[in-house]
N, C-alpha and C positions, 0 to 999 in steps of 0.2 A: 086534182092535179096541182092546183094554185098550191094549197097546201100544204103538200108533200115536197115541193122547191122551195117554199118558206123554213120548212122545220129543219133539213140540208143546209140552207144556209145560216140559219140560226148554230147547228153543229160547226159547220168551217170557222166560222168567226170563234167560238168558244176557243176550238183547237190551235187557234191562232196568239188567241191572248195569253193562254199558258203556254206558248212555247216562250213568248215573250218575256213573261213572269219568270218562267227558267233559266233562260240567258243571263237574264239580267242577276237573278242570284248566284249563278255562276260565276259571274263578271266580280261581283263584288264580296265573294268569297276568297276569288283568288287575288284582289286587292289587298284584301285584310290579310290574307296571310304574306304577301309580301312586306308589308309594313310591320308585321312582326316580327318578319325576319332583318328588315334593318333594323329597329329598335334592338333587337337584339345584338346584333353587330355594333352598332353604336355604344351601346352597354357595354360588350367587351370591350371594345376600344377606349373608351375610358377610364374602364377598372384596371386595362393594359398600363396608359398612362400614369394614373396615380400612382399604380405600382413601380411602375420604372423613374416616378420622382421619389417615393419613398425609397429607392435601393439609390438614386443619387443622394439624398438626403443623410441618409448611412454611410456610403461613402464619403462625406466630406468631412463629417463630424463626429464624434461619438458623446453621445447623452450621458454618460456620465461620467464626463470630467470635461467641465470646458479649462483648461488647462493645454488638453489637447487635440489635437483634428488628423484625420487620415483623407488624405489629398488623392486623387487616383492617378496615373501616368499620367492622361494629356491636361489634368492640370499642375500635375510637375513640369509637363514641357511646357505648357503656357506658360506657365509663372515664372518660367528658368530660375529653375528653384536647385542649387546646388550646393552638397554638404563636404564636408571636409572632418577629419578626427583633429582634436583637440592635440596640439603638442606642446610637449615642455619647450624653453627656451631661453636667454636670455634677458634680464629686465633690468635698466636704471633704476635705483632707488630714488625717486624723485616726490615729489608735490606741487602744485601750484595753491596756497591758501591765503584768507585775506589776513592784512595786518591794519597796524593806525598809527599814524606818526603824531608824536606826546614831545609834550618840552621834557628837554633833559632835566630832570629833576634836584640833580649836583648841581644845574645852572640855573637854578630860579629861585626867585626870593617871593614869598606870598607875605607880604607887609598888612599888620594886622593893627586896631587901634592899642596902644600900650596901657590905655587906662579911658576910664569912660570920659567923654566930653563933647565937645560940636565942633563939626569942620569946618574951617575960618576959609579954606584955601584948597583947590584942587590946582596943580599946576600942570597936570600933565593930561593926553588922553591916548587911548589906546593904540599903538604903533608909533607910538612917538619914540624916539632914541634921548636914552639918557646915557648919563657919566655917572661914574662912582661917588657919591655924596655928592648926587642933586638933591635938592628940596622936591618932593614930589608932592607930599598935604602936610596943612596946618592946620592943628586943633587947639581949643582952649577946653583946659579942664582943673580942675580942684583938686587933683593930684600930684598934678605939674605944679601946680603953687605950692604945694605942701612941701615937693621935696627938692625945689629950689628956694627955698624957707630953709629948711634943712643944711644945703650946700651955705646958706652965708651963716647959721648959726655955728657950722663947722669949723667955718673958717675965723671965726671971730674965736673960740675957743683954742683952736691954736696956736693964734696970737698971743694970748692969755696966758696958758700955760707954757708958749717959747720966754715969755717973758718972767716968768715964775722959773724956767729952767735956766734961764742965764743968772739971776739973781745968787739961785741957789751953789750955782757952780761957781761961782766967784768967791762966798760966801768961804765955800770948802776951801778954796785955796789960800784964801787970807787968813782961815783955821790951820792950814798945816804951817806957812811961814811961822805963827803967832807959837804954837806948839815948838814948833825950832827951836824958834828964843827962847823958852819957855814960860811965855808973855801969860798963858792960859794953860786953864786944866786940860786933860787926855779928855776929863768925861765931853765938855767942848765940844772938843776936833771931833771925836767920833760923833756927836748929834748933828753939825755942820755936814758928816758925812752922810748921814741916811736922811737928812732934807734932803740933799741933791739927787741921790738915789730917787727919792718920790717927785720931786717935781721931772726929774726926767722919763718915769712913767707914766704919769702923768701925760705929758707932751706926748708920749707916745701913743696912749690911748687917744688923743684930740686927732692925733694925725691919721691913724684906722678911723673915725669916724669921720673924716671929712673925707677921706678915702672914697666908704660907703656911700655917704650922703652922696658924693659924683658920680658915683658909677648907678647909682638909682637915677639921679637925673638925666643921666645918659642913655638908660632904658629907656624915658619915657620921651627923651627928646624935649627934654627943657634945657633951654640956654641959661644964663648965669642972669638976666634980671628974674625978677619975681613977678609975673606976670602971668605965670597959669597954662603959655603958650608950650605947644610939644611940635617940635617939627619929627616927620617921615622923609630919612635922606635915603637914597637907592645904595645898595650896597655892592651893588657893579653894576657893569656897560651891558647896556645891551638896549630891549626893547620893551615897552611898556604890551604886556600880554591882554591885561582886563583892567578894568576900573570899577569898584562899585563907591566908591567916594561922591557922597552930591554935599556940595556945600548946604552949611545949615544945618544940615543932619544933627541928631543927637546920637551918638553909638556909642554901646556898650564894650569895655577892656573885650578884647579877643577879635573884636568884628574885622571882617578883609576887608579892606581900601582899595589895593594895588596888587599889582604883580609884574613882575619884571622878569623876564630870560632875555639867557645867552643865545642867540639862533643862530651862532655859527655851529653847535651840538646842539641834539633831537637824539629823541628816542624812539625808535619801532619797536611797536608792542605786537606781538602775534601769541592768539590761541592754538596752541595746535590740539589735531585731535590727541586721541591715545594714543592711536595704531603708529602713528608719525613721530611719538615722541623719542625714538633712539637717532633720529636725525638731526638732532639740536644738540651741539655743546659748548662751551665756553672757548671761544675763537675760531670760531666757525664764520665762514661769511657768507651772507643773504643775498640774495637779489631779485630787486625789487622796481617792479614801475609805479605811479602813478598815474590818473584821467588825467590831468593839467598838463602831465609832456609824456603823453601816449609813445614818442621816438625814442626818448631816452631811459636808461638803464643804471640804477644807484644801487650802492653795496652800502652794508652795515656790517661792523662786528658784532655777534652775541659775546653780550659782555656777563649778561647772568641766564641762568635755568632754575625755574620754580623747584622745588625738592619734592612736591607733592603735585597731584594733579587737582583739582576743583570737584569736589562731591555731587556739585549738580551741573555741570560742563560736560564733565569726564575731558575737560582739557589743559594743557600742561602751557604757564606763563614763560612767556621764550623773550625776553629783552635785548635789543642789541643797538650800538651807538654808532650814529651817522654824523660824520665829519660834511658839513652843509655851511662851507666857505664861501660860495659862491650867494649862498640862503633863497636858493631857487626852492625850498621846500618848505612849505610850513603846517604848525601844528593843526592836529586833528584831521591832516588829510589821510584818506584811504587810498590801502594800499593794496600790488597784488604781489607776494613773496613767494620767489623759487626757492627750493631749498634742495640741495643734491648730497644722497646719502655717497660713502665712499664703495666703489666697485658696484657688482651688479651681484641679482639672484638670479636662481633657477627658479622659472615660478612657468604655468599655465602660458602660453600668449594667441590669440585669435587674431581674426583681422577684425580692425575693426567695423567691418557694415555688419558684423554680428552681431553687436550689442544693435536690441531696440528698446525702448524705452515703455514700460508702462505705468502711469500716475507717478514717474517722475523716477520711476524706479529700475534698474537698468535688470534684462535678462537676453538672453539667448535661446534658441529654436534649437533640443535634441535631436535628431532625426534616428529612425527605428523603418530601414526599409521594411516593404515587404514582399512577397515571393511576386506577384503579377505587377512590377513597376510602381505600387504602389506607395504610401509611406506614411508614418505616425509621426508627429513632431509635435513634442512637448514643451512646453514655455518651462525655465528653469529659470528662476532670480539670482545674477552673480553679484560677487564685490569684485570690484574693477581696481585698478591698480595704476602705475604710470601708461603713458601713453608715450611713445616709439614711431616715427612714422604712421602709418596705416596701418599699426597692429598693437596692439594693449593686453595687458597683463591682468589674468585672472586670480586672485587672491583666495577668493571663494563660493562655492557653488557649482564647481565641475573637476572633473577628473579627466587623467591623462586618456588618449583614446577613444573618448564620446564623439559623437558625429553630430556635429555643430552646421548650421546654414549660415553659410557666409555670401550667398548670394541670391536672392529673390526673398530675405529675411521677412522686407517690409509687404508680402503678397500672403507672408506666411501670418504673418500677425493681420490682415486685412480680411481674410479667411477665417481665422481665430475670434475674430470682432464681430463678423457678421455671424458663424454660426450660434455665438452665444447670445444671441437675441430673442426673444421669445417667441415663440412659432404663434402661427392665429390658428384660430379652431375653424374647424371646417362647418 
């Protein structure tokens, strides 16, 4: 009996623990398959994702041409991004380029040494105001002695030969009275005639060379003793420009000393380009500011036009002369030159928030809608033209009737920048 309640009980407890065993695989069968059905959800859900950045990804930009990007409706509407077609219009022929203000080259003297020797004397120094035959340097040289040697041997040979030509003309005349009477032969009077004849070429020849001999010593700025000395006098009024004269110096014939201009006339030098050169012609007038008076506003006449353009410029030499009485202006200041062509063109004109800029280079946003709000907009590089209030002249690089962005430009090109960046690997 004991026995037969033991082995029963030994049965219940068995039947007990695998039902236990059951459950519990139960339990954690239908665990696992729940977790595999999120994992699986979750998988979608991110292959969803990628894919929905991959088709914006496409929409913003296209891979091959960063040039261009296709932008989708609500980021046209963000970016209030608004196009307009390109129209002809009116345009000023105009420019604004730099120029340089030059001493007038008719008014300045560049005083050079006349012959080699050493400067004894500077008299002057840079911005000082001279007069017309001032002493500005003194030098001694062995040139100056030579041909103020010269001017007294000239003149002592003059003397010489006026006194051989007075002689001989006396001579003649007391030959013809003598001939009268007939005191004396014909052969005589005629030899008394061709003395005087030669002593008066003679004299004539002394006086050409004392001539000479001064007008050398005048080159070299020797005075009448014999001392070697050469003065440098200014040959008008005006202002002393540069000095390279140092006393002591030894310099060679030809070397600059000095410089002197007139500064009530200047010259404006301006390079123009090519494109600009039918805008320039001989009595035309400039206008022009300077940084030193930012307020005011000076004209020049073009006095000359280069005939040729510069090989390696490609730009055409435009000179014009500024009357600067008041001499508020001086040399080698920069300038900024308006130049206004006559009447206007038909040309391209936009507004200007169209032009953007890239490395310095001006272009425009084509816009190319497309059917679902969308839109392609292509960077295009113009030449730009004058400038008109808030709207500027297209020279080249678009055609009448393109659909240009004149408004959210700078969103369009910020777009344009970030999608051409290089994508990171996954």
């Amino acid at each position: 009996m004991t026995r037969r309640i033991t082995h029963r009980l030994i049965e219940a407890r068995n039947r007990s623990t695998a039902i236990s065993i059951a459950t519990a695989l139960i339990v954690s069968a239908a665990s696992c398959g729940r977790k595999t059905d999120q994992t699986k959800v979750a998988t979608s859900d991110s292959m969803a994702a990628m894919k929905g950045m991959a088709m914006d990804t496409a929409a913003r930009t296209t891979a091959s041409d960063s040039n261009s990007i296709t932008l989708t409706a609500a980021q046209i509407e963000h970016g209030k991004i608004q196009w307009t077609p390109a129209a002809l219009g009116q345009s000023s022929t105009s420019a604004v380029i730099p120029g340089t203000i030059i001493p007038n080259e008719n008014r300045t003297a560049r005083l050079s040494a006349p012959a080699e020797g050493r400067i004894t004397t500077v008299r002057v120094q840079p911005g000082d105001r001279v007069g017309r035959g001032q002493v500005l340097v003194s030098l001694l040289g062995p040139g100056a002695g030579s041909a103020q040697s010269d001017v007294s041997k000239a003149a002592s040979q003059v003397v010489a030969m006026r006194a051989q030509a007075g002689y001989a003309r006396a001579a003649r005349n007391r030959a013809e009275r003598l001939l009268t009477l007939k005191a004396i032969p014909r052969q005589d009077y005629e030899r008394a005639i061709a003395d005087d004849e030669s002593a008066q070429a003679s004299l004539a020849q002394a006086l050409a060379e004392q001539r000479r001999a001064i007008s050398s010593a005048e080159q070299l700025g020797a005075g009448g003793s014999v001392s070697g000395e050469m003065v440098l006098r200014s040959p008008l009024s005006g202002v002393v420009l540069t000095r390279e004269a140092q006393p002591g110096a030894v310099v060679a014939a030809g070397t600059q000393l000095v410089s002197v201009t007139d500064p009530s006339s200047l010259w404006l030098q301006v390079n123009a380009p090519e494109k600009l050169a039918s805008l320039f012609r001989v009595g035309g007038i400039l206008h022009f500011s300077v940084p030193a008076y930012p307020a005011d506003r000076f004209d020049a006449r073009v006095t000359a036009v280069g005939a040729a353009l510069d090989p390696d410029s490609r730009t055409l030499l435009v000179r014009a002369t500024i009357l600067n009485g008041n001499q508020k202006l001086k040399p080698e200041m920069l300038a900024s030159v308006s130049v206004e062509g006559d009447g206007s063109s038909t040309v391209l004109v936009i507004p200007d928030d169209a032009i953007q800029l890239f490395d310095g280079r001006p272009a425009v946003f084509v816009a190319k809608p497309g059917s679902a709000g969308d839109a392609t907009f292509v960077r295009r590089f113009v030449e730009i033209g004058s400038r008109t209030g808030s709207t500027v002249a297209v020279t080249r690089g678009l055609a009448a009737g393109e659909l240009i962005v004149y408004a959210g430009a700078f969103s369009v090109k910020a777009e344009l920048q970030k999608g051409s960046m290089p994508a990171m690997d996954m």
